[in-house]
Every structure is written in C-alpha cells, then in structure tokens.
C-alpha positions in Angstrom: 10.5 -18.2 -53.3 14.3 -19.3 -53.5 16.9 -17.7 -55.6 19.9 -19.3 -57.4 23.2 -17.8 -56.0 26.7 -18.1 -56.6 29.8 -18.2 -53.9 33.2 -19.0 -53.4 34.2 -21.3 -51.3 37.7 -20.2 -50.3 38.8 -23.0 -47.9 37.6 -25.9 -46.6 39.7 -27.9 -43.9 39.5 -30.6 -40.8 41.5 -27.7 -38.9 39.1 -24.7 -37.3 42.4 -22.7 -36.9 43.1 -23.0 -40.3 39.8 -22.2 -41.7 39.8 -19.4 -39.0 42.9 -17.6 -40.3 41.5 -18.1 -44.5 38.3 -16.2 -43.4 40.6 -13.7 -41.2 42.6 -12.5 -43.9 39.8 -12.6 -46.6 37.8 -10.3 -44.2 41.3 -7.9 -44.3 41.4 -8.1 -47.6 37.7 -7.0 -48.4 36.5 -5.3 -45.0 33.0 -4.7 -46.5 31.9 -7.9 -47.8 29.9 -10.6 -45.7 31.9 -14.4 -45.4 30.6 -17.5 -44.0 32.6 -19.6 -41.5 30.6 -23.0 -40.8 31.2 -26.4 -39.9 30.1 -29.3 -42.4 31.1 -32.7 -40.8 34.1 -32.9 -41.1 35.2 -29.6 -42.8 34.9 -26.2 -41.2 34.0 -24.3 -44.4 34.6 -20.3 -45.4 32.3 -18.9 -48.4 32.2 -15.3 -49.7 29.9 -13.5 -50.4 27.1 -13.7 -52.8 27.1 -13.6 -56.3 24.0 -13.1 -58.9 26.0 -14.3 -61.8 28.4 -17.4 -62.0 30.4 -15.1 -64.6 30.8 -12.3 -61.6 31.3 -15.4 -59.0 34.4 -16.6 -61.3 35.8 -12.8 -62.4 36.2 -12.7 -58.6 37.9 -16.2 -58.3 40.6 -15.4 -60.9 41.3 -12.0 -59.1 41.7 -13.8 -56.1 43.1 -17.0 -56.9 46.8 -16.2 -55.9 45.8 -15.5 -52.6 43.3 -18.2 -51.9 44.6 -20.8 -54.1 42.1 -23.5 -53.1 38.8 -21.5 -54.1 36.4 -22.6 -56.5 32.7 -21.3 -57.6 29.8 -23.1 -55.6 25.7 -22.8 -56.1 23.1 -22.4 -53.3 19.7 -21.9 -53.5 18.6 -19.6 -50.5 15.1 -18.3 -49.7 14.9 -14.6 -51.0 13.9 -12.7 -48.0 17.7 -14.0 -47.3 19.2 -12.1 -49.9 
C-alpha cells in the first residue's frame, strides 16, 4: 500500500554547501522534526517533514516563508510501512 504525502521543499541548489546550511538552520529552527537532504542530478535537495494534508503542508509554508523564501508544497507517494 502507498500513501499520498505532502512536503516542503525548502531549497534546492547546484551548491551542497548551500543546501547544507538551509537544512542546518531549519533543523535549529524545529529540532524535533525529520528533514531530507538528497542529491537529484543536479540539485542537492532539503524536504521537511511530512504532511497528511496539503492545507497543513501550506499553513506551515506561510509560517515559514520569511525564512525560507524559496519553499513550495511538493507530493510523494511513499509505501506506508514508511510513514
């Protein structure tokens, strides 16, 4: 079985160090939540956390839009034993 999910994908950049210090700071910001740093030829990515609702995924976003400018609401579909 595979669930719809929400996240937000904070930054995305050709520069690791830059990605790096976006998922740093978000990780100060909000100690207890999980973040994904990956690479995606040719972008090293940074998601948040997961989200069961696109209207949670987006209250989020707007609360955290000054800091993280670039962000904007993404869908995955991941198997549920994941979640």
């Amino acid at each position: 079985k595979i669930v719809l999910v929400y996240k937000i994908q904070l930054f995305h950049h050709e520069n690791r160090y830059s990605a790096w210090k976006i998922k740093n700071k978000y990780e100060e910001l909000y100690p207890t939540q999980q973040i994904d740093f990956f690479y995606e030829p040719p972008y090293f990515k940074v998601n948040s956390e997961y989200f069961m609702t696109k209207v949670s995924a987006e209250k989020k976003m707007d609360s955290i839009k000054v800091i993280f400018p670039d962000c904007f609401v993404i869908t995955e579909f991941i198997p549920l034993n994941e979640f």
